[in-house]
C-alpha positions as CSV (number, residue, x, y, z in Angstrom):
1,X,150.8,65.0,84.7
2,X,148.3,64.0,87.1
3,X,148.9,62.3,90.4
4,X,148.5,59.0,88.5
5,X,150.9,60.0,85.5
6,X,148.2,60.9,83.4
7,X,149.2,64.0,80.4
8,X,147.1,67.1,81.9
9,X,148.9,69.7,79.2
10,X,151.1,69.2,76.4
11,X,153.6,72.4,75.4
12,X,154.2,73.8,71.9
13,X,157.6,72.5,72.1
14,X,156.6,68.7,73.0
15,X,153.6,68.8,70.4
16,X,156.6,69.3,67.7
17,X,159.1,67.2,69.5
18,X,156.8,64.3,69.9
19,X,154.6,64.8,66.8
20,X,151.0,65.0,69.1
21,X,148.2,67.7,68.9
22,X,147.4,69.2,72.8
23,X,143.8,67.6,72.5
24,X,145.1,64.4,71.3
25,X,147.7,63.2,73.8
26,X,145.5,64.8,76.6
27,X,144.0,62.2,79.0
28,X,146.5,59.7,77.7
29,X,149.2,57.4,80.4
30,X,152.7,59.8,80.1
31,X,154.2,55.8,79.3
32,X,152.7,56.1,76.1
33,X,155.9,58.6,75.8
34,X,158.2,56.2,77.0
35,X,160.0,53.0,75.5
36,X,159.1,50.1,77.1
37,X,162.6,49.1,78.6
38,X,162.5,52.4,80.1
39,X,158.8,52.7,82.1
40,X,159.4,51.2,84.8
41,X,162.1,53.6,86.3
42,X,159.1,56.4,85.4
43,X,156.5,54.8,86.8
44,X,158.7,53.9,90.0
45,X,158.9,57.4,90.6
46,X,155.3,58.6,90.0
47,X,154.1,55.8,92.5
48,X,156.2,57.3,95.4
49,X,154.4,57.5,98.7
50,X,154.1,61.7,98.8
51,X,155.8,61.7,101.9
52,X,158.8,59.7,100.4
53,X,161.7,62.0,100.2
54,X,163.1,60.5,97.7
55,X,160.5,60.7,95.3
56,X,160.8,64.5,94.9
57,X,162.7,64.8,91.4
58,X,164.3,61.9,88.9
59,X,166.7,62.6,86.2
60,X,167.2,60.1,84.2
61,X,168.4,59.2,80.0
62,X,165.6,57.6,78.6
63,X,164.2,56.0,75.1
64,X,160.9,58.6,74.3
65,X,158.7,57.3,71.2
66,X,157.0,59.5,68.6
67,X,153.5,59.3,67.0
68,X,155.5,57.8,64.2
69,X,157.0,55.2,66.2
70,X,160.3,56.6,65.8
71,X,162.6,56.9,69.2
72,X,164.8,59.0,70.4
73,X,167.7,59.8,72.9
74,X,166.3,62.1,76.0
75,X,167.6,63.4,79.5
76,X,163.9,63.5,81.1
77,X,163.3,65.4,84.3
78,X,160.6,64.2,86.8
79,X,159.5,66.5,89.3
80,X,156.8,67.0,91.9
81,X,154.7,69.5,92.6
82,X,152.6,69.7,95.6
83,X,149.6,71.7,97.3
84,X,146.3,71.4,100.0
85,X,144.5,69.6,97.2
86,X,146.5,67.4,95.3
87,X,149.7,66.1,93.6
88,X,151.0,66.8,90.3
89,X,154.2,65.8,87.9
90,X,156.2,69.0,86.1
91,X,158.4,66.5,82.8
92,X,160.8,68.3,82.0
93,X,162.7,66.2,78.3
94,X,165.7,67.8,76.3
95,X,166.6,66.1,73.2
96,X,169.9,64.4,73.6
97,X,169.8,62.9,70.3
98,X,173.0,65.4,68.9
99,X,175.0,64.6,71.9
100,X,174.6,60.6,71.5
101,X,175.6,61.0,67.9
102,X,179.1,62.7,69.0
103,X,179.5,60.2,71.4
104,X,179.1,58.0,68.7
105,X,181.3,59.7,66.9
106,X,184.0,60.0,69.3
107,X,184.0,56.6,69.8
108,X,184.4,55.6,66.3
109,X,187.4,57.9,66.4
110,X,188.6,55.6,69.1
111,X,187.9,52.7,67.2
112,X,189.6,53.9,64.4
113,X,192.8,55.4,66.9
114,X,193.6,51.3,68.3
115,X,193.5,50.3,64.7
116,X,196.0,52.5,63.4
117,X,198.1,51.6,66.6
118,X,197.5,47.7,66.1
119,X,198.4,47.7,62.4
120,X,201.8,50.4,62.9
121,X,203.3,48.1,65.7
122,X,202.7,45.3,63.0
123,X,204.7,47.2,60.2
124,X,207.0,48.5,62.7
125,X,207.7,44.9,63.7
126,X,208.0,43.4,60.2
127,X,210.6,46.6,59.1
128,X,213.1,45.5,62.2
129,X,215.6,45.2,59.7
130,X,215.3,48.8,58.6
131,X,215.3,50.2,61.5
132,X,217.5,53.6,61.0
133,X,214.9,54.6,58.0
134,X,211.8,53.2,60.4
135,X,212.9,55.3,63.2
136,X,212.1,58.7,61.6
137,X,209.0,57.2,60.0
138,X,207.7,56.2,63.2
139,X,208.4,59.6,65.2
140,X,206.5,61.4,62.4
141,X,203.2,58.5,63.0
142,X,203.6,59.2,66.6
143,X,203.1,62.5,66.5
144,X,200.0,61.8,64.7
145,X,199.1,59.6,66.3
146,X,199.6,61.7,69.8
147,X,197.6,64.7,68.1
148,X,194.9,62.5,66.9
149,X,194.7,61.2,70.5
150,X,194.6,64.4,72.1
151,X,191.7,66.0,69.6
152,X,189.8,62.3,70.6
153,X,190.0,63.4,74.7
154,X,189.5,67.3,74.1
155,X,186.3,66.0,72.1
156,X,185.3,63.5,75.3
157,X,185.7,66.2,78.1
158,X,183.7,68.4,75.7
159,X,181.0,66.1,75.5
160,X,181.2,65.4,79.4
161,X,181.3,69.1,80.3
162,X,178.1,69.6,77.6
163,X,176.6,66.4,79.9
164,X,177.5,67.9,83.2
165,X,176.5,71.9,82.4
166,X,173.2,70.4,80.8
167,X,171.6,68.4,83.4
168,X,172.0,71.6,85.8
169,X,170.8,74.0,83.3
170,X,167.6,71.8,82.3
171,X,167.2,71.5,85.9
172,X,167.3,75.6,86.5
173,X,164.7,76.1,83.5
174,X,162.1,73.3,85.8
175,X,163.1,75.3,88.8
176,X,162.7,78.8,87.6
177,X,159.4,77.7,85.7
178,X,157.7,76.0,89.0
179,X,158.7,79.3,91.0
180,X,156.3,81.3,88.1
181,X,153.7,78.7,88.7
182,X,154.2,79.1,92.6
183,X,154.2,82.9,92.2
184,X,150.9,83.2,90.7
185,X,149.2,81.2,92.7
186,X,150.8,83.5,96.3
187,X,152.8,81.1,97.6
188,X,156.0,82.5,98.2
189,X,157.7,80.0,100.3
190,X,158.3,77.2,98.1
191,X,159.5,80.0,95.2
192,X,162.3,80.7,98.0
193,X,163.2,77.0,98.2
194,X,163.3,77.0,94.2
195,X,165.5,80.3,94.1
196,X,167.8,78.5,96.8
197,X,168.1,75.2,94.3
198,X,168.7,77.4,91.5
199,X,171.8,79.2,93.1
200,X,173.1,76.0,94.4
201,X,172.7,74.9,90.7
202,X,174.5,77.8,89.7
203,X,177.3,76.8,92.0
204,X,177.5,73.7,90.8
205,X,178.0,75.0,87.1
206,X,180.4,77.7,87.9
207,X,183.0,74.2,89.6
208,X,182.7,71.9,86.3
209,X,183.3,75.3,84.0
């Protein structure tokens, strides 16, 4: 993007993604991407004052919208890239649409887990009076019920380490690519500071694994 968050170049990966042709998205706002409920966080962030710290990178989960009108689930990267003549936006989106639909998944599972609790303690409670032939009964559901539980947390720390390793990693591709840019053009120093974010990135991962 341009300083004023206008789409300067459009990759073979987003043409697909977001159903647009290079020449055709070219020229337009990037909020033409975005869902509606979700521009303003964007456009915050591409109105930052350059010399605003803070205003350097955004990660963020956002709504994007297709050609088609169809949306879909992202983790959208924001970042700034600087020089003598002028400011420009690096937007970095990965498709988050398989990890929403475990999540949705998992908590279904859930869901379904507190049901089968709610309706045993109800049998359980009703068959008081045969309690020596319950007893067995209910160890065996338990232990279902204890296995079932334990798949549903394995399966929500798998999604959060996917979430945690991801945001890193996409973060390490914007790096790494900026360094490239900053390479061919001779300027070494900021491909330092990139090289230094992406081993303290790389840090970062090897903790949560």
């Amino acid at each position: 993007l341009d300083d004023h968050g206008i789409i300067e170049s459009f990759n073979p990966t987003a043409e697909k993604l977001f159903g647009y042709r290079t020449d055709l998205i070219a020229g337009e706002y990037f909020s033409k991407l975005i869902s509606q409920p979700d521009r303003a966080v964007c456009w915050q962030h591409i109105s930052h004052q350059e010399n605003d710290a803070s205003s350097d990178e955004l990660m963020v989960e956002v709504a994007c919208v297709r050609a088609d009108g169809s949306q879909f689930p992202v983790e959208l990267i924001i970042g700034r890239m600087s020089d003598s003549n002028a400011s420009r936006f690096v937007v970095t989106i990965h498709d988050i649409t398989e990890r929403k639909e475990n999540e949705e998944k998992l908590r279904q599972a859930r869901d379904q887990l507190e049901q089968r609790v709610g309706e045993r303690t109800q049998d359980l409670t009703r068959a008081n009076a045969r309690l020596l032939q319950e007893v067995e009964e209910h160890k065996h559901t338990q232990n279902e019920l204890m296995q079932t539980a334990k798949l549903a947390v394995l399966g929500q720390m798998s999604a959060g380490i996917n979430h945690e390793l991801n945001q890193p990693l996409t973060a390490i591709r914007s790096y790494a690519d900026n360094a490239l840019s900053f390479l061919k053009l001779g300027k070494t120093d900021p491909v330092n500071s990139n090289l230094q974010e992406i081993s303290g990135l790389t840090e970062r991962m090897s903790k949560i694994i």
